[in-house]
Each structure stands twice: as structure tokens, then as C-alpha cells.
C-alpha positions in Angstrom: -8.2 0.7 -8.0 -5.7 2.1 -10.8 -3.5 5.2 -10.0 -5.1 6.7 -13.0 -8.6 6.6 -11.2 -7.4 8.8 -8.2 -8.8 11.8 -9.5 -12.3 10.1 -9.8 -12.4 9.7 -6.1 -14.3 12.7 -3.5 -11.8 14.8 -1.9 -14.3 15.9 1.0 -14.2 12.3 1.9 -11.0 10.2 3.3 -9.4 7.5 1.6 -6.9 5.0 3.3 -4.5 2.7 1.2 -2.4 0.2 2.5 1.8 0.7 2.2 4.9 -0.8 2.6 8.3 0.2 2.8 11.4 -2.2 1.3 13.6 -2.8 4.0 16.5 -3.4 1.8 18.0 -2.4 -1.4 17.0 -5.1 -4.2 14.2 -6.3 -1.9 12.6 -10.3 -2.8 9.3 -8.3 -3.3 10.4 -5.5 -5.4 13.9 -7.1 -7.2 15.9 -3.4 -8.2 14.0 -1.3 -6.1 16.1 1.1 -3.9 16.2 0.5 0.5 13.4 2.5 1.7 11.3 2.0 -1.5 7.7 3.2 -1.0 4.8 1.5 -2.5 1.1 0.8 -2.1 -0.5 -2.8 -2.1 -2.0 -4.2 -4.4 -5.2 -5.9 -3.1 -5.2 -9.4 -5.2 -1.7 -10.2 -5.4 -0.6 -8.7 -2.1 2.1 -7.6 -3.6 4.1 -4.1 -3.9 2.6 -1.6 -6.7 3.1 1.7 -8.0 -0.3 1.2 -9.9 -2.6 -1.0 -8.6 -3.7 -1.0 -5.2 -6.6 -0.8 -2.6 -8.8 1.8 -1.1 -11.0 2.1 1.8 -13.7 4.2 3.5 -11.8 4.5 6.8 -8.6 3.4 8.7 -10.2 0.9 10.9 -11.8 -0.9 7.2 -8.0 -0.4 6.0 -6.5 -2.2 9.3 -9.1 -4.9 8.9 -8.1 -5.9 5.4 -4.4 -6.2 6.7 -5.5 -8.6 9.7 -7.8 -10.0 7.4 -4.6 -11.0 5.0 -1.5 -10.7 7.3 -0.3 -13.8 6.4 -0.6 -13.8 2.6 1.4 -10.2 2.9 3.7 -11.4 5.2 4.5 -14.3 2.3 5.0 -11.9 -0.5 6.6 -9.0 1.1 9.0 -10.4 3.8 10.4 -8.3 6.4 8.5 -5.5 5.7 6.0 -3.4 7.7 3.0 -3.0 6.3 0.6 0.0 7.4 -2.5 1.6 6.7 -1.9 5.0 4.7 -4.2 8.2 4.4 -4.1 7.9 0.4 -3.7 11.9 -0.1 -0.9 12.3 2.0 0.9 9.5 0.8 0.3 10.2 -2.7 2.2 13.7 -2.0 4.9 12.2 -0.2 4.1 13.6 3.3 3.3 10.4 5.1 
């Protein structure tokens, strides 16, 4: 999904993203970015985004996906801890 199709989505219904932190200033996965960084996943390059990322039904089909591809993430976003997100709360800053 594109940031720019958020409003598209039901808000009676719950939407989960996945999230990562950078655990250092001028992290390998986000070169320039700031320690403490926040940004979503994005589902085909397991990789940091601001745009581009992945949404789910529920947490448990968002904790899935990250088992699913723990390695691959682990690979392109060392030392970081990825987690799944509620996607309203983290789009307002509040998770």
C-alpha cells in the first residue's frame, strides 16, 4: 500500500503495519536518517519506508508476516527491532 491510499481504507476496522526504529544515527538501512528514526516496512523490499509499506487485517496476520520473513528483515535492517504497529496510532505519532 502507498501512504497516499490511507484514506481509502475503513476506519471502523483495524489496520496493523509493520515498524521499525533506526538504532543509530546514519543507520546501513536508512543512510542520513536521524537515531530513533521511525518508519514503516515495506513489504517487497523489506526495507525502511516512509511511503510504501504493508497492511493487515489483524496483529496476529501482522506477526505472521514478520516470522514469515524474519530473516530477510533482519538482512536489510540490522540491529533493529521490528514490530507490529496499529497503523492509526502510528500514523499520529502515538505509538
Amino acid at each position: 500500500m502507498h501512504r497516499s491510499q490511507v484514506n481509502g481504507l475503513d476506519p471502523r476496522t483495524p489496520h496493523w503495519a509493520v515498524a521499525v526504529e533506526a538504532p543509530s544515527r546514519n543507520w546501513s538501512a536508512a543512510p542520513g536518517c536521524r537515531a530513533h528514526a521511525r518508519f514503516l516496512v515495506d513489504g517487497d523490499r523489506k526495507a525502511p519506508s516512509h511511503d510504501q509499506f504493508e497492511v493487515f487485517a489483524s496483529r496476529a496476520d501482522c506477526l505472521a508476516w514478520i516470522m514469515a520473513n524474519r530473516r530477510e528483515l533482519a538482512d536489510h535492517m540490522p540491529g533493529a527491532r521490528v514490530h507490529a504497529v496499529p497503523l492509526d496510532k502510528w500514523l499520529l505519532g502515538i505509538e
